[in-house]
C-alpha positions in Angstrom: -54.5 12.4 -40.4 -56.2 11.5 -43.9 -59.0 13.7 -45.5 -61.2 11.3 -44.9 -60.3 10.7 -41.1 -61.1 14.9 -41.1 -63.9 14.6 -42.9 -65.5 12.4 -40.4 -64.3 14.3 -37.8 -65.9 17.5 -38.7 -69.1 15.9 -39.3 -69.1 14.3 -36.0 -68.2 17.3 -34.0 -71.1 19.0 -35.9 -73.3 16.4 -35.0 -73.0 16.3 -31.5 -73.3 20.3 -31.0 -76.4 20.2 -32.9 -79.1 20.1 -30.1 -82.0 19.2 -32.3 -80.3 16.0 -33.7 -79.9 14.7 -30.4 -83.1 15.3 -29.0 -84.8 13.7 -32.1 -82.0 10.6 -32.1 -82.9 9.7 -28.1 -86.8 9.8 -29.4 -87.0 8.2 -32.3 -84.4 5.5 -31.3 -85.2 5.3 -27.8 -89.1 4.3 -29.0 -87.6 1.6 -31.4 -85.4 -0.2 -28.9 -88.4 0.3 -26.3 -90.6 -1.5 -28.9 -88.4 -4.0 -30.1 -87.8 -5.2 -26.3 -91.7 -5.1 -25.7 -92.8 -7.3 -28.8 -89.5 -9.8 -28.3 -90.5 -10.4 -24.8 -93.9 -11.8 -26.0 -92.5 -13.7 -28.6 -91.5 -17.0 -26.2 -89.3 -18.8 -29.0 -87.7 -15.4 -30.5 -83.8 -16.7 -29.4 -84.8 -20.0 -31.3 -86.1 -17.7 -34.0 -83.0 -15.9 -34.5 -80.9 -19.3 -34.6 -83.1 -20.7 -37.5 -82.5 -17.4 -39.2 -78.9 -17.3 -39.2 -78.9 -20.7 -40.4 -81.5 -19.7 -43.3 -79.1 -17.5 -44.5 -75.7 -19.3 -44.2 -77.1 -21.9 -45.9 -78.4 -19.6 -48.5 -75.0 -18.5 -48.8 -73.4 -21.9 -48.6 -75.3 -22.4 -52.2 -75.8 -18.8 -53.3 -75.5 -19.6 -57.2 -77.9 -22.5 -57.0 -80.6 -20.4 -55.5 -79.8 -17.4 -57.9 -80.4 -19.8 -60.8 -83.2 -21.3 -59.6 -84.9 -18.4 -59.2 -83.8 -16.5 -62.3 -85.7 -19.6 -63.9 -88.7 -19.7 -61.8 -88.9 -15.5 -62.1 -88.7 -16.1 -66.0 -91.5 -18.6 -66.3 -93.6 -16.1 -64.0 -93.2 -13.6 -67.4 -90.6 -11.3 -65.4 -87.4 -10.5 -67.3 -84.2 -10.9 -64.8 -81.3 -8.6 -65.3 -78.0 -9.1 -63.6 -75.8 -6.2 -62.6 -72.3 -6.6 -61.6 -71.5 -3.2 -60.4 -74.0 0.1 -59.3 -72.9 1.4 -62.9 -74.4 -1.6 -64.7 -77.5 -1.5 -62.4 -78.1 2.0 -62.9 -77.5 1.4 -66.9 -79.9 -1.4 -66.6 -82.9 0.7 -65.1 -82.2 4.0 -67.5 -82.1 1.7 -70.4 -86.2 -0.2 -69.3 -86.9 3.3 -68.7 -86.0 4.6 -72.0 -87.7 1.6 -73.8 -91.1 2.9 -72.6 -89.7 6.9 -72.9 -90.7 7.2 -69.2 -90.7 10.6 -67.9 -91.4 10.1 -64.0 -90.8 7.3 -61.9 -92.3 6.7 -58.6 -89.8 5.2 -55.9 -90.6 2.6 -53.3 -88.0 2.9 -50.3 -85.1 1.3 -51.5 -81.4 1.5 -49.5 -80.0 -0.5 -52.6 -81.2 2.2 -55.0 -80.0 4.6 -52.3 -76.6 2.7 -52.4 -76.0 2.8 -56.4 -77.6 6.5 -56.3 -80.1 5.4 -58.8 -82.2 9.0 -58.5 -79.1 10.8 -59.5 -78.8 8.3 -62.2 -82.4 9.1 -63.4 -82.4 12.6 -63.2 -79.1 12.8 -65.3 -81.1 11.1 -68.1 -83.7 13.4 -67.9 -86.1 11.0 -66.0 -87.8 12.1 -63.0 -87.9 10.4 -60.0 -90.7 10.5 -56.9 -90.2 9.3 -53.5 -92.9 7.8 -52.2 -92.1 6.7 -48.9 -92.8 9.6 -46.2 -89.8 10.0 -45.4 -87.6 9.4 -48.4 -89.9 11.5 -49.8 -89.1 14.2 -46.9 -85.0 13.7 -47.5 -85.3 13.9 -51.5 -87.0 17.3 -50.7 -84.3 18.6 -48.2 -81.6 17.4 -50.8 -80.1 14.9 -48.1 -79.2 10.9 -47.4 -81.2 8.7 -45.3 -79.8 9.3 -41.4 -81.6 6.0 -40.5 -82.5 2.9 -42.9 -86.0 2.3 -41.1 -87.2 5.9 -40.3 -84.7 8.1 -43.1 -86.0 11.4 -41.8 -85.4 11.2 -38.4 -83.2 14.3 -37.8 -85.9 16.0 -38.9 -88.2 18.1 -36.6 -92.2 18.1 -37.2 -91.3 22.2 -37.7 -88.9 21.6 -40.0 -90.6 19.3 -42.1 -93.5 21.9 -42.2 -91.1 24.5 -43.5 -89.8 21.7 -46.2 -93.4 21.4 -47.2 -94.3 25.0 -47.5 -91.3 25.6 -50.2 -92.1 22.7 -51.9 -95.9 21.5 -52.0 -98.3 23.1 -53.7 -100.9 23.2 -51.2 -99.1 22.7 -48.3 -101.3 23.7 -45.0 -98.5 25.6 -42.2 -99.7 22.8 -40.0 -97.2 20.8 -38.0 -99.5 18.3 -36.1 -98.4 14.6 -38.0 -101.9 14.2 -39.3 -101.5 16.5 -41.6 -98.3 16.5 -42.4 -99.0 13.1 -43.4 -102.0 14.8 -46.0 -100.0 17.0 -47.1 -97.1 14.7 -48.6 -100.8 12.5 -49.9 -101.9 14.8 -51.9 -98.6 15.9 -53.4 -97.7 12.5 -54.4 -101.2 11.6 -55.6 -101.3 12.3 -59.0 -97.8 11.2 -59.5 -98.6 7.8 -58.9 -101.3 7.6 -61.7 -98.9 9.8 -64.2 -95.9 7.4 -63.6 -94.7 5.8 -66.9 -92.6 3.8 -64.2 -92.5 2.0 -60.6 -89.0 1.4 -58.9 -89.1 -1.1 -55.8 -86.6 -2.9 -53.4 -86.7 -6.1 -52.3 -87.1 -7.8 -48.9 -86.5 -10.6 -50.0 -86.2 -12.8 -52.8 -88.0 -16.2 -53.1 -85.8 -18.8 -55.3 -88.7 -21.4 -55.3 -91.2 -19.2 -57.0 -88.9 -16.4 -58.5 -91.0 -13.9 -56.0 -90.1 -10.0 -55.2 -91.5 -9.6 -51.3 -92.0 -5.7 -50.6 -92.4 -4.9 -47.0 -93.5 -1.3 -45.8 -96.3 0.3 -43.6 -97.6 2.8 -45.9 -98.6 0.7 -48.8 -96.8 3.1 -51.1 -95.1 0.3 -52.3 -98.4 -1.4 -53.8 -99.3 2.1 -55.5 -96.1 2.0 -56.9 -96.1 -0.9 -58.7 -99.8 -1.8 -59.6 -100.1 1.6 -61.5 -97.6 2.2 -63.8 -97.1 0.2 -67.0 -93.7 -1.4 -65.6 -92.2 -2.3 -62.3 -88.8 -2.5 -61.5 -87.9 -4.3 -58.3 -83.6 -3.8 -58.2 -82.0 -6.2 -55.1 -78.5 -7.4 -53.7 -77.8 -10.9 -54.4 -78.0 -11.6 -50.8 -81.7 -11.4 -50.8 -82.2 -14.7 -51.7 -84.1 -17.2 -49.5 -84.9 -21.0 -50.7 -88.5 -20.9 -50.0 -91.5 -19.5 -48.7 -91.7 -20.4 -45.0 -88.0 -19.1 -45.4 -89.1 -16.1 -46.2 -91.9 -16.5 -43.4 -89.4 -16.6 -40.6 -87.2 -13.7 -41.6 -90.1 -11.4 -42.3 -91.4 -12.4 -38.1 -88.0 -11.4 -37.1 -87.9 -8.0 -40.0 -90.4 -6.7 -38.2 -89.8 -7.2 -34.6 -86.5 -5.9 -34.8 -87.1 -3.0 -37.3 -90.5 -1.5 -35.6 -91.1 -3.7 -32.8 -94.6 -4.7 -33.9 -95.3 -8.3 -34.9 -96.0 -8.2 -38.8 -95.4 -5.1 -41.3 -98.5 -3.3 -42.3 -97.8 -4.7 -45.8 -96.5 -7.2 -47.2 -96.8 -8.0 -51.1 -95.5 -11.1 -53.1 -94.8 -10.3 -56.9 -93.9 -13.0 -59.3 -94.8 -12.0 -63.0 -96.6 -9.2 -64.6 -100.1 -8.3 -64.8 -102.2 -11.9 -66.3 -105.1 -12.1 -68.0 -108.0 -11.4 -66.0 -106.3 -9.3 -63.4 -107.5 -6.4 -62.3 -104.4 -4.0 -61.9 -100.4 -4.7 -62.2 -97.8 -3.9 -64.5 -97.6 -5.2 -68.2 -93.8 -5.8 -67.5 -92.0 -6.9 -64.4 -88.2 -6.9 -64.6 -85.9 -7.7 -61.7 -82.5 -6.3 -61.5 -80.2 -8.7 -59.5 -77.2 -6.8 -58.0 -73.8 -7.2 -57.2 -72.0 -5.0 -56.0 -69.1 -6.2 -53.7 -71.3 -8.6 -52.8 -69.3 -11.4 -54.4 -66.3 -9.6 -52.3 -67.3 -10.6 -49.5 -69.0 -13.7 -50.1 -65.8 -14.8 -50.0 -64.0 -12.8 -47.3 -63.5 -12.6 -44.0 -66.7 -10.6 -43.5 -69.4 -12.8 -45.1 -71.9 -12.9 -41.7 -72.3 -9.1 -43.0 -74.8 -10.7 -46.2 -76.9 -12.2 -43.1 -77.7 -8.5 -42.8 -82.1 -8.2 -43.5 -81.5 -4.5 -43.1 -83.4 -4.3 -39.9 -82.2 -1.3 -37.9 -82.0 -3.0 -34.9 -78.6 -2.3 -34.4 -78.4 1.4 -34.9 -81.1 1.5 -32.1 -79.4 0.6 -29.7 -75.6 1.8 -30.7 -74.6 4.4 -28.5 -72.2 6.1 -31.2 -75.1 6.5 -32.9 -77.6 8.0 -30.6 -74.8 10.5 -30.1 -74.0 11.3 -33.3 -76.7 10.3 -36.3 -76.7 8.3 -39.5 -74.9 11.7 -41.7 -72.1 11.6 -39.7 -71.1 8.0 -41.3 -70.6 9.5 -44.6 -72.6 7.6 -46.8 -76.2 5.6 -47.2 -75.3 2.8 -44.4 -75.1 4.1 -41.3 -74.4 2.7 -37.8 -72.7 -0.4 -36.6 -73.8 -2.2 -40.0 -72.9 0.6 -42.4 -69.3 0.9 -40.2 -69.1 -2.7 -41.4 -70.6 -2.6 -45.0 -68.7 1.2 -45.6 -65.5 -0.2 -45.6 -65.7 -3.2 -47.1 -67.7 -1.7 -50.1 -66.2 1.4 -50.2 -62.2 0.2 -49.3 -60.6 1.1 -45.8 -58.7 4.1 -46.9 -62.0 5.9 -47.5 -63.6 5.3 -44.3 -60.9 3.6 -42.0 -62.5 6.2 -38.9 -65.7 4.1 -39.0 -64.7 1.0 -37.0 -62.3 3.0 -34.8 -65.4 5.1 -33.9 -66.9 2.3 -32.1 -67.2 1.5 -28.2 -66.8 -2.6 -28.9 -69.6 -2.3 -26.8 -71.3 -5.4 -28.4 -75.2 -4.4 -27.7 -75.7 -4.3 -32.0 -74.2 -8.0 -32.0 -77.0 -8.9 -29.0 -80.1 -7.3 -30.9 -79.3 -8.7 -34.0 -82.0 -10.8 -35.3 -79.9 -13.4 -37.8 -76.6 -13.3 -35.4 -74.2 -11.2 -37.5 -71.4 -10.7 -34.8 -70.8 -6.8 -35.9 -68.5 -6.1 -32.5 -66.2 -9.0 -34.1 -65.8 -7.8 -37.0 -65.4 -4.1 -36.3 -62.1 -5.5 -34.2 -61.1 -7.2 -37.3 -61.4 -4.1 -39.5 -59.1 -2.3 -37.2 -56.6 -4.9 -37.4 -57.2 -4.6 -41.6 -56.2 -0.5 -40.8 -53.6 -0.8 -38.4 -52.2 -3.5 -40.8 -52.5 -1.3 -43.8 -51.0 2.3 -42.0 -54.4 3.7 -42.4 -54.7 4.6 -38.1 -52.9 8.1 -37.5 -49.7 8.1 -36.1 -50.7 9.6 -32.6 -53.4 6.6 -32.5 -50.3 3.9 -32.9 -48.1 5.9 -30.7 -51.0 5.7 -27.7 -51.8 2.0 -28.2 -48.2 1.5 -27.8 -47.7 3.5 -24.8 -51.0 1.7 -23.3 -49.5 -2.2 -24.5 -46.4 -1.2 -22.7 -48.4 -0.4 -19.6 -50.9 -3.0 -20.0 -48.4 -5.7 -20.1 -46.3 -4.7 -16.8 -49.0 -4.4 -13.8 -46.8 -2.9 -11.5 -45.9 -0.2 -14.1 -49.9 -0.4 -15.0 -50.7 0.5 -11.2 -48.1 3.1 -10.7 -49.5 5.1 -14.1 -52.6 4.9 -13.0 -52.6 5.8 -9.3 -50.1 9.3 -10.7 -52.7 9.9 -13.1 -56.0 9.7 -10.9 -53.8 12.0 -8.7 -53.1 14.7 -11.4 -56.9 14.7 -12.5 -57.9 15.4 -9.1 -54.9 18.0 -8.3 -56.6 19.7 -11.7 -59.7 19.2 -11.2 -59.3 21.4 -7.9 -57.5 23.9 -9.6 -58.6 24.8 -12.8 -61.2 21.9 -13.3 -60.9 19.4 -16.0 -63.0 20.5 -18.7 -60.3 23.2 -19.2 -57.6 20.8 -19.9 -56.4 21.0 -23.6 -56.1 17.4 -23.8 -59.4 16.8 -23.5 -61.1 19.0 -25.5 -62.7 16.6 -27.6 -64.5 15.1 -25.0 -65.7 18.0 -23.0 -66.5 20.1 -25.9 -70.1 18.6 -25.7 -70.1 17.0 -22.8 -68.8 16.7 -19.3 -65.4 15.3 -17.7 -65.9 11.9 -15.3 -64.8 13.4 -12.0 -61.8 11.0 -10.7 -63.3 8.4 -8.3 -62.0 8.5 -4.9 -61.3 4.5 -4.9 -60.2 2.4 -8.1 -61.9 -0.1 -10.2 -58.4 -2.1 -8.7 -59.1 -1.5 -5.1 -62.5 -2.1 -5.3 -62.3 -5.2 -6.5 -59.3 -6.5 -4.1 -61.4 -5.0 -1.1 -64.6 -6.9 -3.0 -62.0 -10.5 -3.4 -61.2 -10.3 0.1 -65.0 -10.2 1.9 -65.3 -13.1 -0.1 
């Protein structure tokens, strides 16, 4: 087994005898999926919705460098200054180098899971610039020292308790409440003052707008818009794939962003930049600058996994993936967690660091159903264990039980006699020293309990159900 194979082992046993984490994973993504089926049920033409959406973005795809130009030019003539980075070093060298030019000394962060990606805070600090989350819970995690467990709500492992312990070590004034209220105030009047002292705003993107060279920001604090109308410059940093062709594009996408990310109809806020501040405007930055980003991107572009830039970063998926609601986004091993990031991992990262991610998953194919621009995630998790199979990265006692189970699975009479001595064996077991104390099985019922052997077979069942017929 490789290091990295252990590695996500350990995490994953971790997670699931941690008590906490799962009570706050079957909350929090329990709500999301609950309010993501409510507001899609009301939405009659959502299915259509999603159809126009994949097709927005293939097609965006399709002609990726003639949108990227076109906007570049239209973002120019705005007054913002595009940069383009080709890997996360260049994009991080980009932003400490604007930073520099104005001898920031704080920065103030939008939620971004591209800066999270090219670990643009570490970046900053290193060069002796410091950066302020601004986004509750981003701003939680860069407290606690952590990654984002969740791209939509990043502080979700965390308990209302434990957050007002965070709080007390760190803020200034922090009230030993725990109520959300004023937890909420608290984090306020921390970050307050660092808004109007930043030399610097960092954003995301949403999404890009090629026929006006527009940065879209999308969040429901309206952090975002304090962040960038304050400081003297903005930086917006976004993947290539954010590119739509126009505005209603954009229009579409941002109905289905916010259905499937927080199951309410439209995002609190939602701001359009193109330019820097103009003359007669009231706030704004003197310079806008936009940081295009690579990344792998091209990679896959054109690979077998290009439906993965479809990806509006939604959430959706992780909501209703049991692997995980049982384990949490750490477990994954880095920023992208859940069926997405088992996807994005290791095709950005290479199989060899994160080969376990794919094999982790049930194939159950409820991410591919709630996707809101069609990405077929189940499809290409299969294909990514064909890549590690292929490329000897599965451990030698996986191949040797896929093997024994082809060999079965291809001779039914074989198939039936297996199975019928091994339902007996579990149930001689079971009576005697009951399965959870089975070595074999350890993994399973370490945090959770053996299936007791049914007293009839899927097989039977369905002969018995073929024959009423």
């Amino acid at each position: 087994m490789s290091a990295a194979e252990t590695a996500f082992r350990k995490r994953v046993v971790e997670a699931l005898a941690d008590p906490v984490l799962d009570t706050a994973l079957a909350r929090t993504t329990g709500l999301l999926a609950g309010r993501r089926r409510d507001v899609v049920a009301a939405f009659g033409d959502f299915e259509r919705a999603r159809d126009e959406g994949r097709d927005i973005k293939d097609h965006t795809l399709a002609n990726l460098e003639a949108y990227l130009v076109a906007f570049e030019r239209n973002a120019t003539a705005a007054g913002a200054v595009v940069h383009w980075a080709e890997t996360a070093e260049e994009a991080r060298a980009v932003v400490i180098d604007i930073c520099r030019s104005v001898d920031a000394k704080t920065v103030t962060k939008s939620k971004s899971m591209l800066g999270e990606e090219i670990g643009i805070n570490a970046a900053l600090e290193a060069a002796g610039i410091r950066p302020i989350e601004t986004d509750l819970g981003e701003h939680i995690i860069q407290l606690a020292g952590e990654m984002p467990s969740h791209i939509i709500m990043p502080a979700l492992h965390k308990t209302r308790e434990e957050v007002s312990a965070l709080f007390a070590r760190h803020h200034r004034d922090h009230v030993a409440h725990t109520e959300v209220r004023d937890l909420v105030a608290s984090a306020r009047r921390e970050i307050r003052d660092a808004y109007f002292a930043a030399d610097v705003g960092i954003t995301g993107a949403n999404f890009l707008i090629a026929e006006t060279g527009s940065a879209i920001t999308v969040t429901n604090e309206g952090n975002a818009e304090l962040t960038t109308a304050l400081p003297r410059v903005h930086i917006a940093i976004a993947g290539i794939e954010k590119i739509v062709p126009t505005l209603a594009d954009m229009t579409l996408l941002l109905r289905l962003l916010a259905r499937s990310a927080l199951g309410v109809d439209l995002a609190q806020y939602v701001t359009l930049y193109t330019g820097p501040r103009r003359a007669g405007d009231r706030d704004g930055p003197e310079a806008f600058h936009i940081v295009l980003v690579d990344h792998k991107r091209t990679d896959l572009l054109g690979g077998a996994y290009r439906d993965m830039l479809r990806c509006i970063r939604c959430g959706a998926c992780m909501n209703e993936c049991p692997v995980f609601g049982a384990i949490g986004g750490h477990a994954y091993g880095w920023v992208y967690p859940g069926p997405m990031g088992a996807v994005l991992t290791p095709t950005m990262l290479g199989l060899d660091w994160s080969s376990a991610l794919p094999g982790a998953c049930t194939l159950n194919g409820r991410c591919a159903e709630v996707c809101p621009v069609r990405i077929p995630l189940a499809k290409m998790l299969r294909r990514l264990r064909a890549d590690g199979w292929r490329a000897g990265l599965v451990p030698l006692s996986t191949r040797l039980g896929v093997r024994v189970w082809a060999a079965l699975a291809t001779r039914p009479a074989l198939y039936r006699a297996a199975t019928a001595i091994g339902t007996l064996l579990a149930r001689a077991a079971d009576r005697v020293v009951g399965l959870e104390r089975l070595p074999f099985i350890r993994g399973w019922t370490r945090t959770r309990r053996a299936p007791k052997p049914a007293a009839r077979s899927f097989r039977t069942l369905w002969r018995d159900r073929e024959r009423l017929r």
